[in-house]
Structure formats: structure tokens, C-alpha cells
N, C-alpha and C positions, 0 to 999 in steps of 0.2 A: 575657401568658398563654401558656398552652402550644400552643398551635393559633400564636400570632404569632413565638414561638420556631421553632417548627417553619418556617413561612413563612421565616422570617430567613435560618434556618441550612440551607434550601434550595437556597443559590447554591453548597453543596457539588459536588451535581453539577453546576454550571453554566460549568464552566473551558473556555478555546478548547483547550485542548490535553487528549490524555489523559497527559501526563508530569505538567502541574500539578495535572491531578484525582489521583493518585496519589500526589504531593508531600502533597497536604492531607491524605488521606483514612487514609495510612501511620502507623505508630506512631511519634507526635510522640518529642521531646525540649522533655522537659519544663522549664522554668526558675522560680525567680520571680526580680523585679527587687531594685535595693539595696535599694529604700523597703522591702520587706519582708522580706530577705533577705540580709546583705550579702556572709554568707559562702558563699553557694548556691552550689554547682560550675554553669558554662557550658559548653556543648556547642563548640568551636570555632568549628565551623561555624553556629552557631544563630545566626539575627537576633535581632536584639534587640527585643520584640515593642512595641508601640507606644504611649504612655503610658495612654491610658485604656484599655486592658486588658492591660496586662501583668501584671498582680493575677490573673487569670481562673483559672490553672492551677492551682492550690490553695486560693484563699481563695474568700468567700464572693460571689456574684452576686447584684449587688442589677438587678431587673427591668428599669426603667427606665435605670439605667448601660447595661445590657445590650445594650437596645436602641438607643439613641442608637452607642453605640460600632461595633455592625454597622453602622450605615448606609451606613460605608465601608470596608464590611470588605473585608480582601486575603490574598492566601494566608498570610505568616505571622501574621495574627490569628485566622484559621481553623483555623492547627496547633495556637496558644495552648489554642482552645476546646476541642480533640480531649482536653484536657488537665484540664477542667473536671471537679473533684468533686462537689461541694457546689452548691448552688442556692438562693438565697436570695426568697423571694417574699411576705414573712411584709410586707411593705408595703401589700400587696391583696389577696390571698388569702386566702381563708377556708378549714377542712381540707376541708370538702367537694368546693370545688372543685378543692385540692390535687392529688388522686389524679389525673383529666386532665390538670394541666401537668406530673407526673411521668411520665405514661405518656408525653404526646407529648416531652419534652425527653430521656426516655431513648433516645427511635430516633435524635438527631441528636448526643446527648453518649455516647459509648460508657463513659468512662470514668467516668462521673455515678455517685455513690453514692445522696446523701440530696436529698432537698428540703424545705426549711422554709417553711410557712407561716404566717398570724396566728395568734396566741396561743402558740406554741412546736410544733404539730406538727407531726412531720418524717413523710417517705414512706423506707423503705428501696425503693430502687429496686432493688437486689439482688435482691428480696424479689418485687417483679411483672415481672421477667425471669427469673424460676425459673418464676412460675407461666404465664408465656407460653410456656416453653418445655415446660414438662411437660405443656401442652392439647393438643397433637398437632393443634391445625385453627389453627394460624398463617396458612395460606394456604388456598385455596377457590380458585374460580374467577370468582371475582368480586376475588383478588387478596388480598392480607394483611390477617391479620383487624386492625380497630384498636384492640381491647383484649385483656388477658387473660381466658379466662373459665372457669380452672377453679380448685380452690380457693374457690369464691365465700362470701364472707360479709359481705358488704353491697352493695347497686347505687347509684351515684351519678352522675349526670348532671349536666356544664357544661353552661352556655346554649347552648341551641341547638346541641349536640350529641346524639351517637347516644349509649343506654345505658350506662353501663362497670360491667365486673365488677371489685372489688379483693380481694385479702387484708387485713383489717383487723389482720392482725399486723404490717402493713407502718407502720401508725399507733402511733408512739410518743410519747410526752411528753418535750420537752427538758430536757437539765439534770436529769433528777430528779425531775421538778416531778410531784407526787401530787395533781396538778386537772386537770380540762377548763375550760379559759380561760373566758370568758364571752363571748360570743356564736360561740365558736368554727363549729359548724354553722348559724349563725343564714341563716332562709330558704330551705336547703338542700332543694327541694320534690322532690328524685327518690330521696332515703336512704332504703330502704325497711328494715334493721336494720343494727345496727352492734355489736360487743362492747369494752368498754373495757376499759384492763390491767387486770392484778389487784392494785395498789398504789394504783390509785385513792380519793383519799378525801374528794373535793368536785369540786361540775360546777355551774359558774359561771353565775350570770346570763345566760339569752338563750341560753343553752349551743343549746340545739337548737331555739329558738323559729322558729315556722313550715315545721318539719322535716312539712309534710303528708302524703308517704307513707311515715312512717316507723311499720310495724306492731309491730315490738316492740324491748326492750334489755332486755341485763341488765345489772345493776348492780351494781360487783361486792360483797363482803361487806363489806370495810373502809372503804367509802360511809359519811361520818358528817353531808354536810352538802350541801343542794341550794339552789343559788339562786332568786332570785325570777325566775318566768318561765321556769325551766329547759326543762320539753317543753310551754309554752305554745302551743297552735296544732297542737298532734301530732293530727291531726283521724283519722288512721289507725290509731292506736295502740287494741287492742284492750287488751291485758291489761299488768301490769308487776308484776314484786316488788319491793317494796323493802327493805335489807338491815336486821338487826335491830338496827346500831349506828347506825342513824338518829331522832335525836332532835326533829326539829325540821324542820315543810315551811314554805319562804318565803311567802309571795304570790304568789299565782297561779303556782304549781307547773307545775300541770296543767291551765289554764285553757285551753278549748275542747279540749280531749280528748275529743270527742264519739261517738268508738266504743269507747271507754272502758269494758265491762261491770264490771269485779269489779276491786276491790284493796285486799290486806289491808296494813294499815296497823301498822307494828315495836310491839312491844309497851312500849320506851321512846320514845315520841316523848311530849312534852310543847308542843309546839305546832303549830297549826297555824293557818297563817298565814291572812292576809285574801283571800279568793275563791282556796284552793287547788283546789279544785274546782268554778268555777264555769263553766258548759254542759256537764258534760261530761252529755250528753243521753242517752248509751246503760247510765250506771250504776244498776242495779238495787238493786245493797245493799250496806252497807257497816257493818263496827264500829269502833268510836271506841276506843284501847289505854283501861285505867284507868286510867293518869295524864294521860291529859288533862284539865287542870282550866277552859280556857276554849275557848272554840269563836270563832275571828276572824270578823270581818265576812264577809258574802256565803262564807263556806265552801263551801256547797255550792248555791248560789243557779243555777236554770237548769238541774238535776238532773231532768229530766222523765220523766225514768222510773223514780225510787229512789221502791220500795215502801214499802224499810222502811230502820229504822236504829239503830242499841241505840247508846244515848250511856251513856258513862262515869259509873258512881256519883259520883263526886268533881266533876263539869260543877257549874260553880257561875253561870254567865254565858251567854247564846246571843247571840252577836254580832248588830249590825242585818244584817239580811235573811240570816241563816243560810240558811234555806230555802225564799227566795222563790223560786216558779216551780215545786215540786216537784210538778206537779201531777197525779202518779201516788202520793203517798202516800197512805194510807190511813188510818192512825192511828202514834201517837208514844208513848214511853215518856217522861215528862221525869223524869230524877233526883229524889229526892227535897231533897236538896241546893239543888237550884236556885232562887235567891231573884230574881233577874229575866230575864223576857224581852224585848229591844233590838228596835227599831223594823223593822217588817217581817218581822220575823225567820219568822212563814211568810206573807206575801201568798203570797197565789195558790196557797195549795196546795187546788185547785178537788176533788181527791177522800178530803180530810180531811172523816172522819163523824163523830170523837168523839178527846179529848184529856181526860188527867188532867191538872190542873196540881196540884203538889205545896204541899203545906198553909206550906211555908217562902215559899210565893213573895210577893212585899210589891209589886212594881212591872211592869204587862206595860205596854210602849212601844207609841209612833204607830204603828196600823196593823200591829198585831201579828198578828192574823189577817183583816187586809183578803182579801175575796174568797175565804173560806175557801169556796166554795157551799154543799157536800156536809154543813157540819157543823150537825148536828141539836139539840144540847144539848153546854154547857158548867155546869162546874161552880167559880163563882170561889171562890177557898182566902178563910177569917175573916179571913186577916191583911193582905189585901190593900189598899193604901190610895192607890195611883195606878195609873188609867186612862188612859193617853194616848187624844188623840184620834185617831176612825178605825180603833180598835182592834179594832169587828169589825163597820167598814161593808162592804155587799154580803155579810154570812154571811144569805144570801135563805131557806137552809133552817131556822135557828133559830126555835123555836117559843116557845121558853120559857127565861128564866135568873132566877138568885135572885143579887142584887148582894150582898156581904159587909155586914156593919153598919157595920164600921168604914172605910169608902169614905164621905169626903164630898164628891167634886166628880167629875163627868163628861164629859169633854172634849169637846171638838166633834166633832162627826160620830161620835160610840162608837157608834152602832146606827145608823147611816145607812140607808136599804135595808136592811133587814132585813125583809123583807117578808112573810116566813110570822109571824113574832112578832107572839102574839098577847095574851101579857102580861109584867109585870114588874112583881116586887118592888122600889121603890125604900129604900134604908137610910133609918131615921129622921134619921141625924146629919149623911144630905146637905144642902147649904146653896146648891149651884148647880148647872145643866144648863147646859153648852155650847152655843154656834150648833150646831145641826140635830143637835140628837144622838138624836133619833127620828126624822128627817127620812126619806118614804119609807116608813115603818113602817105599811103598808095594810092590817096584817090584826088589827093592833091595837085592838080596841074600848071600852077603856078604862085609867086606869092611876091611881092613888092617889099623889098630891105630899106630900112630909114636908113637916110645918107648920114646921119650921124653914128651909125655902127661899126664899133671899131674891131669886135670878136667874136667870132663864129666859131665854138667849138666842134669838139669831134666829133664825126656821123650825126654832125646837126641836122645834114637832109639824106640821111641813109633811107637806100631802098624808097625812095620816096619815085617809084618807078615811073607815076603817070605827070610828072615834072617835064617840062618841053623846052620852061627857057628860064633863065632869071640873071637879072644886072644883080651886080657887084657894088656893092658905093666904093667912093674915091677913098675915104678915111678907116678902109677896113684895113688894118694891121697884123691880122691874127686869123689864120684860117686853120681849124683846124685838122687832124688825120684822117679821112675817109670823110671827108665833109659831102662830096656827092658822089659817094662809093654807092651801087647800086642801082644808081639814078638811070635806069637803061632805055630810057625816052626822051632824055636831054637831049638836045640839040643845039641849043644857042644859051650861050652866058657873056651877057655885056660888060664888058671892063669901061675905066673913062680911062680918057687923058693920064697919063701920071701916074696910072694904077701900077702898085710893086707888085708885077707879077711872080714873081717867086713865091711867093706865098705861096704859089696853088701845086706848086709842086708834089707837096703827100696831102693832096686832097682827094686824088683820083679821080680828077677829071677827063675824059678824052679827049687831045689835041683838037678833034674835026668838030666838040661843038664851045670850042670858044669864037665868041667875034671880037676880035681887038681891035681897038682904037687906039691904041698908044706903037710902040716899036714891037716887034716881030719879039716872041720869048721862045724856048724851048723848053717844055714844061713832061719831058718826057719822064 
């Protein structure tokens, strides 16, 4: 690292004499050896510098060579170094902590140009010995300052080091290369902004993941492609643009961007990946371009403070758990387009009071508005013909919904807790009620079964306490374990003709509130 560089290259001033200290410290004569050079002019007088660094003076310095080779360093390996352009660190380094071993390896290599780290970015060293010199507070009284700090446009702190100011023009990409590597900043917790060139045109996987204080970037226009996880974990980051030739955000983008208020999103993007936005907890609203036509899983799941959100005419799909957790929205526009909603896709959003669903919609998934509290009335579209289960257990403020005709089966737990509901239209052409799918429904006083229902599962009407009375149809076959376990305000349940009463035997009914019509059962 640069702080152990510095350490190394220390024993500069450490010579018994002051002739040798000035031998070293004097404008070398520079050489390289045959291996790289066979035709290199030699100094006459030049030793011949020692094999494992005799490379040093031109070529590249790999860290660990580096260090092994000082261990016994002597004065003419010490001229060798005086000699040193290039730096090579890109073994271990990451850019962020780049700028620190350039700063400290610049005070002990005079003649040090660049320094490269992982993924290809290099430091012009040039570049923060211009801006050291033009700060005019190099020295204090507390002695030489240890970083540059005028110029400043980014702060980046090594472990367990003091603050450093850099020039981020001092950050270039090697070769050419129009990316930011991937995980190039990764973990970098003290980069508080940073500006990338302007040829930039993808920033890699993990690029700045866990970049915690980092509060903003811009990006520059020719930006066309952001990896999965890129400012993952940017827990600082208030606002960001992003460029208009960006089509397409990865997974988890932006995941736990939690000071995150506002960002408007390129008018060509057509995807948007799986949890690009999920915690980021401080965004309030947000528009979706028009061509987005699907919305990925957990998108914006853990949005706790998005009020609102105008989704895309052309949204044809809402991913599972779109927008679980938002439980600052209020109400939702859904396309009319939209033919289903994926499983979760709003648990918990606890301050949704009312939702259209659009009359194309055919299938809402498990747990589709699990937990909704706040919503008062739903209205399910005709064409609707699967209910997963769960889909709107714990919505406690529902009073009232009208199921589609053409819905014939109702999944487990679909009105679990729903505990203000206090009635429901069941469709004629329903044929089965899932385990508990009224389960909890305490305000419930009665409900009318289609005579074509042949299965009633388990604690279908549990605890459903304020229940008084309910017929049986003739073709129910199947009743299932605590079906009116709880139900402690029943009183009358109408059997027909013919009815197999055995069934009700582990349903936990009381003897005194059945009324039979058919022959006398004992259903103890």
C-alpha cells in the first residue's frame, strides 16, 4: 500500500554518511537491464542494479515484487527507484483507495508519473502535484500538510487514514476502455462524489457498491448501460440523473439507496430490472418512461415513503412484490393494459385506501394485497378467473366486495382477517372455498354458498364469530376440519334433502345450531 511504500522507501534518509544520502537522493542515471533492453546506452560509471529490480526504472512495479525486493535495499537500488515511473497496484487496489498510495508513493518517487490500480484506473500523479502545489498550505505548523486540498472534487479515505482531497481528472480509464470496471469502488465508505469522463459508456457490476457516503454523481450523457448492483448500498446518495441513452437498469441498481428522494427515469429505458429500487426508503415519487412494458420483481419493494407512481400505458405485467413495503402510498393508477398482478406485488402497502383494477385484468397472485389495512373497497374486473391465495388476507378495513361470476375457486386464506367485512357476494359458478379463506372474518354475519359447491376447506369460516346462520348446498361433498370452529354466534345452518351429513362431523359444529331437513344424524 502506499503508507508501506512510504515506510520502505524511508531508509532514504537513513545513510551513515551525508555523501551516501546525496549519492541516493541526486538525479540518478537511469538504465534498464538486457532482459529488457539490450540496446540501452549505460552510464560508465552506473552499477549494474541488482536483478530483482533492475526492471524498476521504466517498467511497471508490481507491489509485492516491490516490496520483497526493498528488504535489502542498498544504495544503488535506491538510485534504481529515484528512477521509477509507472506503478503498478492494480493486484490489490481498488481506485478508491488508489488516490492514497499515489499521493504517499509520489513524496518518495520524484520521478512517478501514473499509478494503476484494479480494473485499469490509473492516477496521473502530475495531476495532484500541480494541485499540491497551487494549495499554498503545503506546510502549517504542525508540519507538511499530507494531502492535496485544493481543486477538490471528490474526498476519499484509506483505512484508517486521515481524509484526502483529489482531482478526479487525475482518474482516467486505461487503454481506452469506455467502462468503469466492476466493482471498481466497491466498499469505498468515505467517496463522498466523484465525476466520470465523458466517454464513459457502461459502469460495471458492484462499480460503487457500498460507496456509503457517497452523495451524488453524474453520469455522463453517453452512459448507455449500468450493471447489476452498481450504486447498491449508496445509503447517501440523495438525487442522481440518469443519461437519456440509458435503456435498461440491472438488478438492484439502486438497491438500499435510502436517501434517495426523486429520479427521473430516461424516456428510452425498456427495462427495469429485478429490485432496482428496492429500500430505497426516502423516495417519494417517481414515473415509469412509456415503453416500459414489464415492471421486474421487488422493483420498488421497501419504498416507504413513495406516495404516488404513474406506471406506463403499455405495463402489461407487475412483477411479484413490485411494491411490497410501500406503505406510504395512497392509491395507484394500474394501466389499463394490465392483464395480471404477481404475487405480493403490494403487501403491505398499510396506506392504500382504494385501487382500480383494469377490466383486462384475468389473474391477481398469492398475496397480492396482503396487508393492504387502509383499503376500504375493491372492485374485481368480470373477467377475472384466478384468485391466488392470501390475496387480500389482513385487508382489516374491507367492508364489502362483489367477486366476478366467472371466478370459480378461491384460494386459501383470500380474505383471511378481514375483519371489518361484513358481507359477500359469492359467484354462482364457484365450485370450492380454500383452507380459511374467511378465516378471522368477525364482522361477517352471514354469506349465501352457490349450490354448485362441492368443497369447503379447513377453518373456511373460523372464528368468523358474528355469523348467525348459513345453508349448506346439497352437492357439497367435502367439509373440511374446523370449518365453523369458533363461529360462537351460529345458530342455525340449513342442510337440504339428501344432505351427507357426516361430513360435518370434524367441522365443529354445535348439535343445537343445526336445522335439518333430511333424517335425524348424530354429529357429535
Amino acid at each position: 500500500s502506499g503508507p508501506e511504500l512510504g515506510r520502505l522507501l524511508g531508509v532514504v534518509s537513513d545513510f551513515p554518511t551525508e555523501a551516501e544520502r546525496q549519492a541516493a537522493t541526486e538525479e540518478p542515471l537511469y538504465t534498464q537491464d538486457a532482459q529488457h533492453d539490450a540496446t540501452a546506452p549505460r552510464a560508465a560509471d552506473a552499477p549494474t542494479p541488482p536483478a530483482p529490480v533492475c526492471w524498476l526504472s521504466t517498467q511497471l512495479v508490481n507491489e509485492d515484487v516491490l516490496e520483497d525486493a526493498l528488504a535489502d535495499a542498498d544504495v544503488p537500488t535506491l538510485r534504481a527507484l529515484k528512477g521509477v515511473t509507472e506503478l503498478n497496484l492494480s493486484d490489490s487496489r481498488t481506485a478508491g483507495r488508489l488516490f492514497a498510495d499515489a499521493v504517499d508513493a509520489s513524496r518518495w518517487l520524484p520521478n512517478l508519473a501514473k499509478v494503476t490500480g484494479l480494473g485499469g484506473f490509473e492516477v496521473d500523479v502530475a495531476a495532484l502535484r500541480s494541485v499540491a502545489s497551487s494549495d499554498g498550505s503545503e506546510e502549517d505548523e504542525d508540519g507538511p500538510q499530507p494531502y492535496p486540498m485544493a481543486g477538490v472534487r471528490a474526498c476519499i479515505r484509506g483505512e484508517g487514514e486521515a481524509p484526502m482531497e483529489v482531482l478526479l481528472a487525475a482518474c482516467v480509464l486505461r487503454r481506452g476502455e469506455a467502462r468503469v470496471p466492476p466493482s471498481a469502488f466497491f466498499e469505498d465508505r468515505s467517496i463522498t462524489s466523484i465525476a466520470l469522463p465523458a466517454g464513459l459508456t457502461s459502469v460495471g457490476e458492484f462499480a460503487f457498491w457500498g460507496c456509503s457516503s457517497l452523495t451524488s454523481i453524474e453520469l455522463p450523457a453517453g452512459l448507455t448501460s449500468l450493471g447489476e448492483d452498481a450504486f447498491s448500498g449508496c445509503s447517501s446518495m440523495t438525487s442522481i440523473e440518469l443519461p437519456a441513452g440509458l435503456t435498461s437498469l440491472a438488478e438492484r441498481a439502486f438497491y438500499g439507496c435510502s436517501s434517495l428522494t426523486s429520479i427521473e427515469l430516461p424516456a428510452g429505458l425498456t427495462i427495469l430490472g429485478r429490485g432496482a429500487f428496492v429500500d430505497c426508503s426516502s423516495l417519494t415519487s417517481i414515473e415509469l418512461p412509456a415503453g416500459l412494458s414489464s415492471l421486474g420483481e421487488c422493483a420498488f419493494a421497501g419504498c416507504s415513503s413513495l406516495t404516488s407512481i404513474k406506471l406506463p400505458a403499455g405495463l402489461t405485467s407487475l412483477g411479484e412484490v413490485a411494491f411490497c413495503g410501500c406503505s406510504s402510498m395512497t392509491s395507484i393508477a394500474l394501466p389499463t393494459g394490465l392483464t395480471s398482478i404477481d404475487e405480493d406485488a403490494f403487501y403491505y402497502c398499510s396506506s392504500l385506501t382504494s385501487i382500480e383494477l383494469p377490466a383486462g385484468l384475468t389473474s391477481i397472485g398469492h398475496g397480492a394485497f396482503r396487508d393492504c389495512s387502509s383499503l376500504t373497497s375493491i372492485k374485481l374486473p368480470a373477467g377475472l378467473t384466478s384468485l391466488g391465495k392470501e390475496a387480500f388476507t389482513g385487508c382489516s378495513s374491507i367492508t364489502s366486495i362483489a367477486l366476478p361470476a366467472g371466478l370459480t375457486s378461491i384460494g386459501e386464506g383470500a380474505f383471511k382477517d378481514c375483519s371489518s367485512l361484513t358481507s359477500i357476494e359469492l359467484p354462482t359458478g364457484l365450485t370450492s372455498l380454500g383452507k380459511e379463506a374467511f378465516y378471522g372474518c368477525s364482522s361477517m354475519s352471514s354469506i349465501e354458498l352457490p349450490a354448485g359447491l362441492t368443497s369447503l376447506g379447513r377453518y373456511a369460516f373460523y372464528r368468523c364469530s358474528s355469523m348467525t346462520s348459513i345453508e349448506l348446498p346439497a352437492g357439497l361433498t367435502s367439509l373440511g376440519e374446523g370449518a365453523f370452529s369458533g363461529c360462537s354466534s351460529l345458530t342455525s345452518i340449513a342442510l337440504p334433502d339428501g344432505f351427507d351429513e357426516s361430513i360435518l362431523r370434524f367441522a365443529q359444529v354445535p348439535p343445537s345450531a343445526i336445522l335439518r331437513f333430511g333424517p335425524a344424524v348424530d354429529v357429535d
